[in-house]
Biotite code that builds the C-alpha atoms (Angstrom):
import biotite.structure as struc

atoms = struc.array([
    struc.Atom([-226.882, -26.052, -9.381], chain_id="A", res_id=1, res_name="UNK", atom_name="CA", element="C"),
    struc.Atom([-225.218, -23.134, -11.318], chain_id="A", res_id=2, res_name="UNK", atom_name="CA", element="C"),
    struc.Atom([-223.473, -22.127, -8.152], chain_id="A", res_id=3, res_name="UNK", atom_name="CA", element="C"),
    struc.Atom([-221.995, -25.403, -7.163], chain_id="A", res_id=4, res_name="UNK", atom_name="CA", element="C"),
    struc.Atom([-220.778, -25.925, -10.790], chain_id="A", res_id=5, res_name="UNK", atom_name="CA", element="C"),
    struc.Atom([-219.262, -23.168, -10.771], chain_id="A", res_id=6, res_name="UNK", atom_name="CA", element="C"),
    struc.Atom([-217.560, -23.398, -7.401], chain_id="A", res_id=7, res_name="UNK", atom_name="CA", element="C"),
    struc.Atom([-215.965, -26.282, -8.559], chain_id="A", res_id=8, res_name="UNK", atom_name="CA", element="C"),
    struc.Atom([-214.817, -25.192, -12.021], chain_id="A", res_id=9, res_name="UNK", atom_name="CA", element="C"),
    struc.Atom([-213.006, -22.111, -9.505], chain_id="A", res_id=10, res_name="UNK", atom_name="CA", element="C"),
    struc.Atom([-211.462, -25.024, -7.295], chain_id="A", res_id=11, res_name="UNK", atom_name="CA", element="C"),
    struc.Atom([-210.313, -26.924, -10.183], chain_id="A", res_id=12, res_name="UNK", atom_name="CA", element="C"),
    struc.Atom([-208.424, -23.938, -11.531], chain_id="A", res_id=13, res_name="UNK", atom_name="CA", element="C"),
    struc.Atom([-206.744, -22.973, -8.422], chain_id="A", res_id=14, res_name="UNK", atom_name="CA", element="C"),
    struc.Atom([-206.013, -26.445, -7.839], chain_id="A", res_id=15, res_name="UNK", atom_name="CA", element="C"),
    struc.Atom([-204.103, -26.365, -11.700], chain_id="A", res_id=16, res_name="UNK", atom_name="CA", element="C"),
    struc.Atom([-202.638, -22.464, -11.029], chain_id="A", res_id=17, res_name="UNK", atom_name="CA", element="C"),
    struc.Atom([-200.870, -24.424, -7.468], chain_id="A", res_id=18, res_name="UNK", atom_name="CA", element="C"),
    struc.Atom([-199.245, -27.403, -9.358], chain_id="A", res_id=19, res_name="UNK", atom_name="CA", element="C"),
    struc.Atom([-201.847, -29.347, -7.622], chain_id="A", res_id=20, res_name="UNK", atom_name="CA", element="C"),
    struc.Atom([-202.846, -33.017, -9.618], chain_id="A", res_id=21, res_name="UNK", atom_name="CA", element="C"),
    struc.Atom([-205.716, -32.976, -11.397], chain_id="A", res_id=22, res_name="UNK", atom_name="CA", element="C"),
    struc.Atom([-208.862, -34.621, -9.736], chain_id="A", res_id=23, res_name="UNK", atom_name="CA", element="C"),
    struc.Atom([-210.368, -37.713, -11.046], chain_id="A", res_id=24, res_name="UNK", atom_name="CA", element="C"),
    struc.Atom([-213.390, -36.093, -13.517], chain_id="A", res_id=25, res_name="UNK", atom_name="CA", element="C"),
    struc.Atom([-216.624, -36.569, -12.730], chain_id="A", res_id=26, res_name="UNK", atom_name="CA", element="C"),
    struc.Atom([-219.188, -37.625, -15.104], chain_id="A", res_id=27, res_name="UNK", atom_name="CA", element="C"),
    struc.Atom([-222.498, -35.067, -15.336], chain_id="A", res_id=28, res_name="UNK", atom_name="CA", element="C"),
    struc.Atom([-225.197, -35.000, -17.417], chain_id="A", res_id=29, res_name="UNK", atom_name="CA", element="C"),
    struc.Atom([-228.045, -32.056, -16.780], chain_id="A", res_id=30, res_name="UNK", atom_name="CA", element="C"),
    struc.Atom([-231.282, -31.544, -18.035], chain_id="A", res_id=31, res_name="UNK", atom_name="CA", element="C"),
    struc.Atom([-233.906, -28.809, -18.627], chain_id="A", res_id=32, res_name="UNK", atom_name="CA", element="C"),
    struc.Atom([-236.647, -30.529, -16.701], chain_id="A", res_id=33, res_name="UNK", atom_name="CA", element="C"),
    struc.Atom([-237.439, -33.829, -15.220], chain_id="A", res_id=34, res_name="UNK", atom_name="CA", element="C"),
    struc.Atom([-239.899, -34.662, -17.744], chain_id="A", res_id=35, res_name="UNK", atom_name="CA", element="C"),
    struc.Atom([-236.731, -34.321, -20.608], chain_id="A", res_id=36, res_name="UNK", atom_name="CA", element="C"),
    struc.Atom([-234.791, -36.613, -17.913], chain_id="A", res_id=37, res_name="UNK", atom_name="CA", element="C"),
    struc.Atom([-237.341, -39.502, -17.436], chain_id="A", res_id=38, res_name="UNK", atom_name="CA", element="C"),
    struc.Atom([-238.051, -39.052, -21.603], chain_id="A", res_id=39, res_name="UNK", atom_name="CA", element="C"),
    struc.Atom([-234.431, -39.892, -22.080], chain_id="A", res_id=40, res_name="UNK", atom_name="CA", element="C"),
    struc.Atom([-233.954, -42.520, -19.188], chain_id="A", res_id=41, res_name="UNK", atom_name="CA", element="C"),
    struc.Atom([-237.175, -44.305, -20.026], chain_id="A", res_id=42, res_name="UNK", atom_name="CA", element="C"),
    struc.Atom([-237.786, -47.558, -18.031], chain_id="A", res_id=43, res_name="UNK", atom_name="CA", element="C"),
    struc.Atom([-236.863, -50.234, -20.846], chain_id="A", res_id=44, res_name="UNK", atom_name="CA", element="C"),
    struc.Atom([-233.545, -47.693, -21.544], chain_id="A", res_id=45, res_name="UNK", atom_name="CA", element="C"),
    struc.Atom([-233.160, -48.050, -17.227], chain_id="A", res_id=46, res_name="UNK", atom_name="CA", element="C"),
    struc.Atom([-233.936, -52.038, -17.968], chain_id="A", res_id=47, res_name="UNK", atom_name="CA", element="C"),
    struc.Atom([-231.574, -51.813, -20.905], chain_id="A", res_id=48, res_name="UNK", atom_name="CA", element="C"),
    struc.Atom([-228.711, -49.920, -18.963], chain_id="A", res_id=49, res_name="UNK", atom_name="CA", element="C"),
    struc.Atom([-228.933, -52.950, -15.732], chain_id="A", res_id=50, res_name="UNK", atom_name="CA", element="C"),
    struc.Atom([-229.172, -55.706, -17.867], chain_id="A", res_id=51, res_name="UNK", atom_name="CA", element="C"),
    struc.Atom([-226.132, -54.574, -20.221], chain_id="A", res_id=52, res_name="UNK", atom_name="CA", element="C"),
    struc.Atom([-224.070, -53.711, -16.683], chain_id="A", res_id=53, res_name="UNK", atom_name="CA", element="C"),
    struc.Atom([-224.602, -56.706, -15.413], chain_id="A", res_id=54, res_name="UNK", atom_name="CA", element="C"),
    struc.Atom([-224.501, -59.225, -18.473], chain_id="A", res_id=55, res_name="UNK", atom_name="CA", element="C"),
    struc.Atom([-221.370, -57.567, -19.890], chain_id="A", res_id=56, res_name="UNK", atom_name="CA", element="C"),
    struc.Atom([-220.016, -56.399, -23.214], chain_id="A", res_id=57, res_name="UNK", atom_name="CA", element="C"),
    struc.Atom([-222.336, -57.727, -26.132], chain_id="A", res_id=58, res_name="UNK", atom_name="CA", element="C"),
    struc.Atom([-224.258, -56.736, -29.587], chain_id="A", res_id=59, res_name="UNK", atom_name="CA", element="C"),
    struc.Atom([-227.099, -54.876, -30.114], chain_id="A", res_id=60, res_name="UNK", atom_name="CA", element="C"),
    struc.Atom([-228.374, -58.202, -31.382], chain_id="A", res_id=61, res_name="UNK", atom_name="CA", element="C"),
    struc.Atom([-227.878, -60.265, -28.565], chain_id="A", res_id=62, res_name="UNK", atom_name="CA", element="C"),
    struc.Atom([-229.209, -57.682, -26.049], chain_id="A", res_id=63, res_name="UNK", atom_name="CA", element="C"),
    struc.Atom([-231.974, -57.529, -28.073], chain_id="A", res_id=64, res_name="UNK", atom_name="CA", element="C"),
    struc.Atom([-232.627, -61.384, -27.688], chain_id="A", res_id=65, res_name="UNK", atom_name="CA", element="C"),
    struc.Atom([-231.968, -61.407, -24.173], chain_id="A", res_id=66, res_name="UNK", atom_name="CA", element="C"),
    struc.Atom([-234.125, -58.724, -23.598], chain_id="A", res_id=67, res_name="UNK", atom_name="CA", element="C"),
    struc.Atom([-236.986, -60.369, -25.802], chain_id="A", res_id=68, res_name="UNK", atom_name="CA", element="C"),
    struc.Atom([-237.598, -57.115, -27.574], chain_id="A", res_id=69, res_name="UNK", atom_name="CA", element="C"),
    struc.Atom([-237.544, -55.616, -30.935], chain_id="A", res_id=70, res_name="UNK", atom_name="CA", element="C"),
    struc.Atom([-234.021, -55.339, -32.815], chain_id="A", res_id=71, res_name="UNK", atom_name="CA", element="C"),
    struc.Atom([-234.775, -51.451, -33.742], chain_id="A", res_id=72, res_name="UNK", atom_name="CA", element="C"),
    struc.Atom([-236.310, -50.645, -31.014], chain_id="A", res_id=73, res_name="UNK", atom_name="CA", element="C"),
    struc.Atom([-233.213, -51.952, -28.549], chain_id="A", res_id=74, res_name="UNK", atom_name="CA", element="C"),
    struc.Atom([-230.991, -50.239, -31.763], chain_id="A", res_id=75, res_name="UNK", atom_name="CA", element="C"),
    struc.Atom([-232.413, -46.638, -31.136], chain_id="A", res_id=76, res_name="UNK", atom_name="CA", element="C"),
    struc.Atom([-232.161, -47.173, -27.229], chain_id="A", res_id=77, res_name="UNK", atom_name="CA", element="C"),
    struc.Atom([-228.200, -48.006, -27.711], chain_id="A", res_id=78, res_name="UNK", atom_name="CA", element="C"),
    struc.Atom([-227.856, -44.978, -30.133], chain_id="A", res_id=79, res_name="UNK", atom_name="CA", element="C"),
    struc.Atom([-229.685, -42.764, -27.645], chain_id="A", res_id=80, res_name="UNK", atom_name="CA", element="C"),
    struc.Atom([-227.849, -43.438, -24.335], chain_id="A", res_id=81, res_name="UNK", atom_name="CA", element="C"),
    struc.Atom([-224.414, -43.737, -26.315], chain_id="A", res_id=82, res_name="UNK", atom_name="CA", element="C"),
    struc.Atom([-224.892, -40.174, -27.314], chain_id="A", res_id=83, res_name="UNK", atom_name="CA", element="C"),
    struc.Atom([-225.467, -39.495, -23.641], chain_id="A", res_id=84, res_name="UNK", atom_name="CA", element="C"),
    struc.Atom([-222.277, -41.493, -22.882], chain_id="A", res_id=85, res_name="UNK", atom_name="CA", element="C"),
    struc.Atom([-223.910, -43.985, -20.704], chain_id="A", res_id=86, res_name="UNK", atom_name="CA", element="C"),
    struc.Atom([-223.652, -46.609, -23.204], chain_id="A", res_id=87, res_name="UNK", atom_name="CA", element="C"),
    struc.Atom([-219.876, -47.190, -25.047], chain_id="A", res_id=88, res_name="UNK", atom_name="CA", element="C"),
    struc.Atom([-218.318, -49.592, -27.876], chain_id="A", res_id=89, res_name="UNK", atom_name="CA", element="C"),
    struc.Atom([-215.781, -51.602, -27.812], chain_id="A", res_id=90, res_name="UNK", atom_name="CA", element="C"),
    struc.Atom([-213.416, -52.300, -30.832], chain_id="A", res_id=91, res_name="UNK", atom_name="CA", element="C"),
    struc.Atom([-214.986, -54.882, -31.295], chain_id="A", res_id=92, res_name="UNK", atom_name="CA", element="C"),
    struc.Atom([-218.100, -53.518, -31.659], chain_id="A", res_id=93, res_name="UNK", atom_name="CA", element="C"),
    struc.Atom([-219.763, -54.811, -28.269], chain_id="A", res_id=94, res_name="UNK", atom_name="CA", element="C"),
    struc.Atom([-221.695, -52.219, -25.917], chain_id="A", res_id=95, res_name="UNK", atom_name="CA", element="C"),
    struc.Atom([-221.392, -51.673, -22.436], chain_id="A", res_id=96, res_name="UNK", atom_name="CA", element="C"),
    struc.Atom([-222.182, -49.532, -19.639], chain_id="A", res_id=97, res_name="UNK", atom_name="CA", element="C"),
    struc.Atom([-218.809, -48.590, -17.792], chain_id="A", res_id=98, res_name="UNK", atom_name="CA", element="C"),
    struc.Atom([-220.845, -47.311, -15.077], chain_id="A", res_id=99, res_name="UNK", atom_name="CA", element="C"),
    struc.Atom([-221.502, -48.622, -11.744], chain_id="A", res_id=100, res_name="UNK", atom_name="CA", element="C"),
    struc.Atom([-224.012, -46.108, -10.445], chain_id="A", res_id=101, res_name="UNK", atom_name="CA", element="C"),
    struc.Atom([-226.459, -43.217, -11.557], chain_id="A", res_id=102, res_name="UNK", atom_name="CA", element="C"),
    struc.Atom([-227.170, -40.742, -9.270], chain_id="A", res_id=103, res_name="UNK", atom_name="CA", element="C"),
    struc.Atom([-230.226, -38.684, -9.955], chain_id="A", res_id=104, res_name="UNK", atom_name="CA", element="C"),
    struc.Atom([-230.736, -35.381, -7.937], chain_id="A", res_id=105, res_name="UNK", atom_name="CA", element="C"),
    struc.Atom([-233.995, -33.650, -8.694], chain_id="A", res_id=106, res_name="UNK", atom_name="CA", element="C"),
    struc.Atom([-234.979, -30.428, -7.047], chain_id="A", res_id=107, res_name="UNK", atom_name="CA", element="C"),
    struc.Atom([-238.141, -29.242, -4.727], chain_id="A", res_id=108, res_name="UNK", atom_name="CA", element="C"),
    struc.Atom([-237.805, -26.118, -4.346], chain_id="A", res_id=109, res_name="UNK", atom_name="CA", element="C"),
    struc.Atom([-236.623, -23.483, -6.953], chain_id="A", res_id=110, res_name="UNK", atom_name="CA", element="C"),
])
């Protein structure tokens, strides 16, 4: 929520104002609705993300073949969910998901 975001932007300032260290960051992504959320995590990008966490580092090609679907297709998905950050390169070009867990919270009542 608004409220809890901003309760802990306050803590983390007070916490820098005392000479505190810094707290590990947390990783947040937020959307408008949960029909914009389960557009952008579709379930071949959810199969995508698994399969890439647990197989490792690798191509766009070789997911693709692993996945048995179409190069472009598995190209846009990579492009998408790196520009969300849940997807990253290596130098060497590979992709991987540095995550071990997503943790979606959804709201029932305004």
């Amino acid at each position: 929520s608004v409220e809890q975001l901003e309760e802990e932007a306050i803590a983390a300032f007070k916490s820098v104002e005392a000479g505190l260290p810094g707290v590990e960051p947390v990783h947040r992504l937020y959307f408008t609705d949960q029909n914009t959320l389960f557009s952008a995590l579709s379930p071949k990008r959810w199969e995508l993300l698994r399969f890439l966490r647990n197989g490792g580092p690798m191509s766009i090609k070789k997911l693709a073949g692993e996945l048995k679907r179409d190069y472009k297709n598995v190209y846009d998905d990579v492009k998408h969910l790196s520009r969300l950050d849940l997807i990253q390169k290596q130098e060497d070009e590979a992709f991987y998901v540095p995550w071990d867990e997503i943790t979606i919270q959804l709201a029932l009542a305004a």
